[in-house]
NUFI-362062 format. One record per residue: residue number from 1; z, x, y of N, C-alpha, C, O in turn. Coordinates in steps of 0.05 Angstrom, whole numbers. Example, Ala and Ser with C-alpha at 12.3 -4.5 7.8 and 13.67 -1.06 7.14 Angstrom:
# NUFI-362062
r num->1 npz->156 npx->264 npy->-114 capz->156 capx->246 capy->-90 cpz->156 cpx->264 cpy->-66 opz->169 opx->285 opy->-66
r num->2 npz->142 npx->257 npy->-45 capz->143 capx->273 capy->-21 cpz->157 cpx->258 cpy->1 opz->161 opx->268 opy->23
END
This chain:
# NUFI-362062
r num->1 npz->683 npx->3498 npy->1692 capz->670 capx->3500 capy->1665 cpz->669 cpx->3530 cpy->1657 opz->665 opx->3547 opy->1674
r num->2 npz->675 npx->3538 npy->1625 capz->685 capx->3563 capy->1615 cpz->645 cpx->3575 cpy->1621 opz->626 opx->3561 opy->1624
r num->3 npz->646 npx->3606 npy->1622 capz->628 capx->3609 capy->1611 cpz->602 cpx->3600 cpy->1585 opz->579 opx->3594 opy->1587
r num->4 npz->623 npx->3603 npy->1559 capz->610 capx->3594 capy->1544 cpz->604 cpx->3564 cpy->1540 opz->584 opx->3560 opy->1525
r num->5 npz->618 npx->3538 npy->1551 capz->614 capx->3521 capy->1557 cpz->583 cpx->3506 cpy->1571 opz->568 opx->3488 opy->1566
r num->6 npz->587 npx->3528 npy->1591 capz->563 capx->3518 capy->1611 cpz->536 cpx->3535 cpy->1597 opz->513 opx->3530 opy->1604
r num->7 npz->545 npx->3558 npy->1575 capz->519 capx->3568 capy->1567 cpz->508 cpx->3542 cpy->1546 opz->484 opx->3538 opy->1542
r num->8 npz->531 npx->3523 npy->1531 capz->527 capx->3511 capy->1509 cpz->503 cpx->3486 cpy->1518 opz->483 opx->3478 opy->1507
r num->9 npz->520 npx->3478 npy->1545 capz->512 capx->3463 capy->1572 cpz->478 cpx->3458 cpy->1578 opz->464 opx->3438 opy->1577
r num->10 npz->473 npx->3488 npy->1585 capz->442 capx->3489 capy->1584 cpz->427 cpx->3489 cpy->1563 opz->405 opx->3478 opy->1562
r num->11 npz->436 npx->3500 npy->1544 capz->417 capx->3501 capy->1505 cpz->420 cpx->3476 cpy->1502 opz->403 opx->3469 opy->1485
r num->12 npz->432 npx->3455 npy->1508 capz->431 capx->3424 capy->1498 cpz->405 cpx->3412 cpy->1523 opz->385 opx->3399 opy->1516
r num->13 npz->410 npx->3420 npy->1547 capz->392 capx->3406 capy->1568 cpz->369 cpx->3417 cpy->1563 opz->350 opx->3400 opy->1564
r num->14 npz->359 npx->3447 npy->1556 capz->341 capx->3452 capy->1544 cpz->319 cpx->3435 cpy->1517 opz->294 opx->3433 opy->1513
r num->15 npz->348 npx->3425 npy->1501 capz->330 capx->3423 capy->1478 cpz->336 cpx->3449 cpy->1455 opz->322 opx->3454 opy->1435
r num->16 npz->359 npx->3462 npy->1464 capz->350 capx->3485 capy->1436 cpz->380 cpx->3481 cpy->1423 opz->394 opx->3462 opy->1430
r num->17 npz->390 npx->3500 npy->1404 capz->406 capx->3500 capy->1390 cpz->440 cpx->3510 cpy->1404 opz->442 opx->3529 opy->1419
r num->18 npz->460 npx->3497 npy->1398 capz->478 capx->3503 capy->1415 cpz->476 cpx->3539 cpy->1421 opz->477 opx->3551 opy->1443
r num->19 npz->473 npx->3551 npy->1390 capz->482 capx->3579 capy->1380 cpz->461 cpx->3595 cpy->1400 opz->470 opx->3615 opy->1410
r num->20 npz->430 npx->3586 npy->1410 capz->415 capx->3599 capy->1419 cpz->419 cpx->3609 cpy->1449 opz->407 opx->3629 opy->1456
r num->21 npz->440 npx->3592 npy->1472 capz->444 capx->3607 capy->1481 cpz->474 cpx->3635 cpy->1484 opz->481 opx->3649 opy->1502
r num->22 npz->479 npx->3632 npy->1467 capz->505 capx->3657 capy->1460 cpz->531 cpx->3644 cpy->1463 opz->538 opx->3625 opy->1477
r num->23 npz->543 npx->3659 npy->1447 capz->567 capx->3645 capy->1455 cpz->589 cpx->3629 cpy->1441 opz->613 opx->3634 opy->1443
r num->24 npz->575 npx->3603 npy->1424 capz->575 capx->3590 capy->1406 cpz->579 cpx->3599 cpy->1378 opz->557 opx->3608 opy->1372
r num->25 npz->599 npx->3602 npy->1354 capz->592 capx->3618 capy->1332 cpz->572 cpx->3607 cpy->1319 opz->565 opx->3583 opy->1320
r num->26 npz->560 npx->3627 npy->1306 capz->552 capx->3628 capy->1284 cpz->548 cpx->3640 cpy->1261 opz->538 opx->3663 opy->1260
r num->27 npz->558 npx->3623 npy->1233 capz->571 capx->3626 capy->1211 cpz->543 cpx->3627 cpy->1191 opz->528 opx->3608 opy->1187
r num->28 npz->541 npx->3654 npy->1181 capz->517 capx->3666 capy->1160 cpz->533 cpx->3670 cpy->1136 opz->549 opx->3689 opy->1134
r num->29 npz->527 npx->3649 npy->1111 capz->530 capx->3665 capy->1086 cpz->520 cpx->3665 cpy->1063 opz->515 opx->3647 opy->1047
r num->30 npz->519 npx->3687 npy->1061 capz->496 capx->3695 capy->1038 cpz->508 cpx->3699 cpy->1004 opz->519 opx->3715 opy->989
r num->31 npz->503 npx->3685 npy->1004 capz->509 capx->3686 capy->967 cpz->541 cpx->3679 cpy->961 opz->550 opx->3658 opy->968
r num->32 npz->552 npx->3695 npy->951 capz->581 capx->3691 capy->946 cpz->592 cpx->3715 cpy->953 opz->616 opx->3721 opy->948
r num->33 npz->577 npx->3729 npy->966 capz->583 capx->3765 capy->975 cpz->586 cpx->3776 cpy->1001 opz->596 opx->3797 opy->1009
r num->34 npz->573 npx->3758 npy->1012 capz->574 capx->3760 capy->1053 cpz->573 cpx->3750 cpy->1067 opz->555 opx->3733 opy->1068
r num->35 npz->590 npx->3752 npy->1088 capz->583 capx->3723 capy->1110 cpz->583 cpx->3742 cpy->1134 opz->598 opx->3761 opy->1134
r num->36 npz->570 npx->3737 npy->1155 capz->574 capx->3740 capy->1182 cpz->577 cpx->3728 cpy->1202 opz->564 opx->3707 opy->1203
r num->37 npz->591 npx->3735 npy->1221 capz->606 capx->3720 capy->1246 cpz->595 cpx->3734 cpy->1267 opz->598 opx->3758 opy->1273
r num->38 npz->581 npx->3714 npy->1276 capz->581 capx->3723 capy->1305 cpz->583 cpx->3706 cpy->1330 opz->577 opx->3682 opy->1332
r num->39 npz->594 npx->3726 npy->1350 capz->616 capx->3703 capy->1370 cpz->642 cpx->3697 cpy->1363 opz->654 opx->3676 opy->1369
r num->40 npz->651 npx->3717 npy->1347 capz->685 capx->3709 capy->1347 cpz->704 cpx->3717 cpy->1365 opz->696 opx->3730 opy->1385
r num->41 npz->726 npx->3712 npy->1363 capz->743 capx->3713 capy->1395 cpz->760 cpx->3746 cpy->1377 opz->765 opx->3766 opy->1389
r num->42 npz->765 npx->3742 npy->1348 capz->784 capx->3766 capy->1343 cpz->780 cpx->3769 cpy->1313 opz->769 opx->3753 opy->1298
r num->43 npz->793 npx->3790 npy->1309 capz->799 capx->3794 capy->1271 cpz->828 cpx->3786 cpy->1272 opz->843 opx->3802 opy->1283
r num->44 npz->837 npx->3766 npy->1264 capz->874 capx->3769 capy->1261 cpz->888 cpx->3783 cpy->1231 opz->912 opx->3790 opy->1228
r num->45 npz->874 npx->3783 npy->1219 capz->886 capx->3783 capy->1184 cpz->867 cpx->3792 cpy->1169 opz->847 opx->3778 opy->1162
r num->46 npz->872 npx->3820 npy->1161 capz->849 capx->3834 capy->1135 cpz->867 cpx->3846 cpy->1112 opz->882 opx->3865 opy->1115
r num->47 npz->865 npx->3832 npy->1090 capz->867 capx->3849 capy->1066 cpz->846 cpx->3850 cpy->1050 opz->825 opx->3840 opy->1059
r num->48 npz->846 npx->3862 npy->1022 capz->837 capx->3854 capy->1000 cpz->822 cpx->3836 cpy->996 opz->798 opx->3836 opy->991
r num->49 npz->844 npx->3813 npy->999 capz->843 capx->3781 capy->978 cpz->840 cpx->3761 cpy->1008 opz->836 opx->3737 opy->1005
r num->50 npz->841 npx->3773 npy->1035 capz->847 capx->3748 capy->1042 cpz->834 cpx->3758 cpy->1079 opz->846 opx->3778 opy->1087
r num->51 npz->817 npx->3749 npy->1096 capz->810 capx->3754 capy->1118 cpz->812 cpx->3726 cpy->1131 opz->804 opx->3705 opy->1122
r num->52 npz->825 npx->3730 npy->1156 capz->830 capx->3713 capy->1184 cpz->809 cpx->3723 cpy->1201 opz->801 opx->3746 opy->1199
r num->53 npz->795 npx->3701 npy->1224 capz->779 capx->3705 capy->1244 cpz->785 cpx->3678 cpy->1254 opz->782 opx->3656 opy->1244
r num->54 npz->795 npx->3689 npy->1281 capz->796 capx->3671 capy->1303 cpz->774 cpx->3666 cpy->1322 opz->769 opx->3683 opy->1338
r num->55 npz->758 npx->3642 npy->1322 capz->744 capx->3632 capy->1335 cpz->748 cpx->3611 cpy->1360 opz->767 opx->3595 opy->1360
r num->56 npz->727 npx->3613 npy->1380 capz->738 capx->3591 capy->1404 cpz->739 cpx->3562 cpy->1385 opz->720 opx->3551 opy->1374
r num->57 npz->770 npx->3553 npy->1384 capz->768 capx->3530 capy->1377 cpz->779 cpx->3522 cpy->1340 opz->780 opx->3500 opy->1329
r num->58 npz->785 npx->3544 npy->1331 capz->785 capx->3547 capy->1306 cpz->782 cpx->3573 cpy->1295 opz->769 opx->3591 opy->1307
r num->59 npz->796 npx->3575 npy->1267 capz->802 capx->3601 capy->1249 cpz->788 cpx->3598 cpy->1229 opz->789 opx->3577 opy->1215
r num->60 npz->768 npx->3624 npy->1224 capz->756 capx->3618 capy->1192 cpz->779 cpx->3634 cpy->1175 opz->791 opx->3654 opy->1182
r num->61 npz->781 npx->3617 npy->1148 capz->788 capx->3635 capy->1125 cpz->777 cpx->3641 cpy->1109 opz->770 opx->3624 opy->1092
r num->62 npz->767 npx->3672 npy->1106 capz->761 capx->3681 capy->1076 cpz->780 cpx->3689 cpy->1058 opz->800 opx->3701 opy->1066
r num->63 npz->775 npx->3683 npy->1030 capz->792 capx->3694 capy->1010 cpz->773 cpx->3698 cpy->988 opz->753 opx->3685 opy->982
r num->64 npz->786 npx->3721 npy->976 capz->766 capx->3736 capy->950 cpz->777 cpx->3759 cpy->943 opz->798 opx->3767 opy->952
r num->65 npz->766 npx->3770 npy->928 capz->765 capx->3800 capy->924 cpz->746 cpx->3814 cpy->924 opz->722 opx->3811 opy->920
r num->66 npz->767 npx->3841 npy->934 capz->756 capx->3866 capy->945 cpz->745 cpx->3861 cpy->966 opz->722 opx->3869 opy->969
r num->67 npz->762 npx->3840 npy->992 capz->746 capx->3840 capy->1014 cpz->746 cpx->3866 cpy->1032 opz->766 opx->3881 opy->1030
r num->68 npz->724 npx->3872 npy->1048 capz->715 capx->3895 capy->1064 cpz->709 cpx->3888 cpy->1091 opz->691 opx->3872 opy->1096
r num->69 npz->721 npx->3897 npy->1107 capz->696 capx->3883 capy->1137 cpz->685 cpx->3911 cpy->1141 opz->695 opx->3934 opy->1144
r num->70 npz->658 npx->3900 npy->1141 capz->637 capx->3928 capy->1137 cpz->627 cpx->3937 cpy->1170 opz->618 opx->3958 opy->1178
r num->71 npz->634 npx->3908 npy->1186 capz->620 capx->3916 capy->1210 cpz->646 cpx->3901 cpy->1225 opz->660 opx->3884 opy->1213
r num->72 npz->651 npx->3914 npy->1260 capz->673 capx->3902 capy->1267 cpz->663 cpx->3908 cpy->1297 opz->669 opx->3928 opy->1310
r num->73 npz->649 npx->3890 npy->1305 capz->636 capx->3891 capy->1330 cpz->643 cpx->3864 cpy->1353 opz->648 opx->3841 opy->1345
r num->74 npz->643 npx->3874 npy->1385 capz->654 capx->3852 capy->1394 cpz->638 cpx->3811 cpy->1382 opz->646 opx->3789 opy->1378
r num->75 npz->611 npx->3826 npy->1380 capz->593 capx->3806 capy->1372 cpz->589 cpx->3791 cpy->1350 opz->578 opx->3769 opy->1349
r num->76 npz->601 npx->3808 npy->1325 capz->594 capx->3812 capy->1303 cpz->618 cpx->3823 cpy->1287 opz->630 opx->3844 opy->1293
r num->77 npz->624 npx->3802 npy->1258 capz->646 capx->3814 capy->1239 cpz->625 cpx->3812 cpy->1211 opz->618 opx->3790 opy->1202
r num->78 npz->618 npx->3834 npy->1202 capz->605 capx->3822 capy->1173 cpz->631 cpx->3831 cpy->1147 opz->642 opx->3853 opy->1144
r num->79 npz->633 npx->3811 npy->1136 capz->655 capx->3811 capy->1121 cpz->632 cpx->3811 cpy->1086 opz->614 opx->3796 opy->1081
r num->80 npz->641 npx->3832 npy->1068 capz->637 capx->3844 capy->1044 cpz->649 cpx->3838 cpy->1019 opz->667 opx->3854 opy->1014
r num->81 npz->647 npx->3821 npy->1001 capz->660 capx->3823 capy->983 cpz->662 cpx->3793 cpy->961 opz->656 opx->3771 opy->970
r num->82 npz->670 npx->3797 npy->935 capz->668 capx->3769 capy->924 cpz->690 cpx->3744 cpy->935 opz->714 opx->3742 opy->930
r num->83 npz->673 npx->3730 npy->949 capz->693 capx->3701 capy->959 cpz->692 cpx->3677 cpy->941 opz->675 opx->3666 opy->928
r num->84 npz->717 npx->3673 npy->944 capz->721 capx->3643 capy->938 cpz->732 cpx->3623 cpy->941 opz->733 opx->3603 opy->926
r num->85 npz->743 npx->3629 npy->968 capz->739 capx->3599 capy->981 cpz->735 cpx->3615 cpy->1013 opz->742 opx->3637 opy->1019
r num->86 npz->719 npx->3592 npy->1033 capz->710 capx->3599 capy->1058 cpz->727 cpx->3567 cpy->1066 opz->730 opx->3549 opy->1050
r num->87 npz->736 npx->3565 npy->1096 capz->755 capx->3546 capy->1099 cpz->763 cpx->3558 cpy->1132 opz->776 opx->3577 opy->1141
r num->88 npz->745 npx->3526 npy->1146 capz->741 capx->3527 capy->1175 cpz->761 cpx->3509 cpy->1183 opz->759 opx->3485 opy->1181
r num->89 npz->784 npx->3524 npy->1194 capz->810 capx->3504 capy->1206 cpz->804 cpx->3501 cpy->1237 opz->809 opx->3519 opy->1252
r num->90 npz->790 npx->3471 npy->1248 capz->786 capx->3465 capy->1276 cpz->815 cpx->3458 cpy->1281 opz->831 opx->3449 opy->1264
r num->91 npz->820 npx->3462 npy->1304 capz->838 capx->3458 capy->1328 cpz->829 cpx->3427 cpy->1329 opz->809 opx->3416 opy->1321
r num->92 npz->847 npx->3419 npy->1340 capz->854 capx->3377 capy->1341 cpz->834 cpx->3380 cpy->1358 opz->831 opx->3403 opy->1366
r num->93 npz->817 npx->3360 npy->1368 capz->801 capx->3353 capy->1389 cpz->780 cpx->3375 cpy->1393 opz->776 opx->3378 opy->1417
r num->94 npz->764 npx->3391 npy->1377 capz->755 capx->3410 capy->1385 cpz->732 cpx->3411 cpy->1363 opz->739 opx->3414 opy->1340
r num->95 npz->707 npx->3409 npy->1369 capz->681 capx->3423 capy->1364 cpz->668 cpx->3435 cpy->1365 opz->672 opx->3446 opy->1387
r num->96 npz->647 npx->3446 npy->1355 capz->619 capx->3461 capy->1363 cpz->599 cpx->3452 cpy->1371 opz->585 opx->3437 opy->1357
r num->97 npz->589 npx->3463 npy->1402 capz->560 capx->3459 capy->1401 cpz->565 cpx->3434 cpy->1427 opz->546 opx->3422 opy->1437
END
């Protein structure tokens, strides 16, 4: 069993939220102007108009303008800018949590 697996493992036998014990993403977004990621596996694709993030299991897409990634941390991508469309491509057989 992967690390993050067996962390997801105990936050369920617990009783708490998959995301609470680490590991697990989770997807923050605020208005039409920011979103943050945290727990992603990578950044693949930054322009302008159009940001990739590879997650265990799945890629988010942002697209908009004047995208920014303001923060670029192993934990943490906060991505800046007007979006319009956000678009979670899962892998066949594959969930969260």
């Amino acid at each position: 069993m992967k690390k993050r697996e067996g962390a997801a493992f105990i936050s369920k036998l617990a009783g708490l939220p998959a995301d609470a014990a680490g590991g697990v993403p989770r997807i923050t977004i605020i208005g039409s102007t920011q979103i943050a990621i945290q727990y992603p596996e990578r950044l693949e694709q930054f322009t302008e108009q159009d940001v990739r993030i590879k997650l265990p299991g799945s890629i988010l897409h942002i697209k908009g303008k004047l995208l920014e990634v303001k923060e670029l941390m192993p934990e943490e991508i906060l991505v800046e800018g007007t979006m319009t469309n956000i678009q979670l491509e899962m892998k066949q057989g594959h969930r969260f949590g």
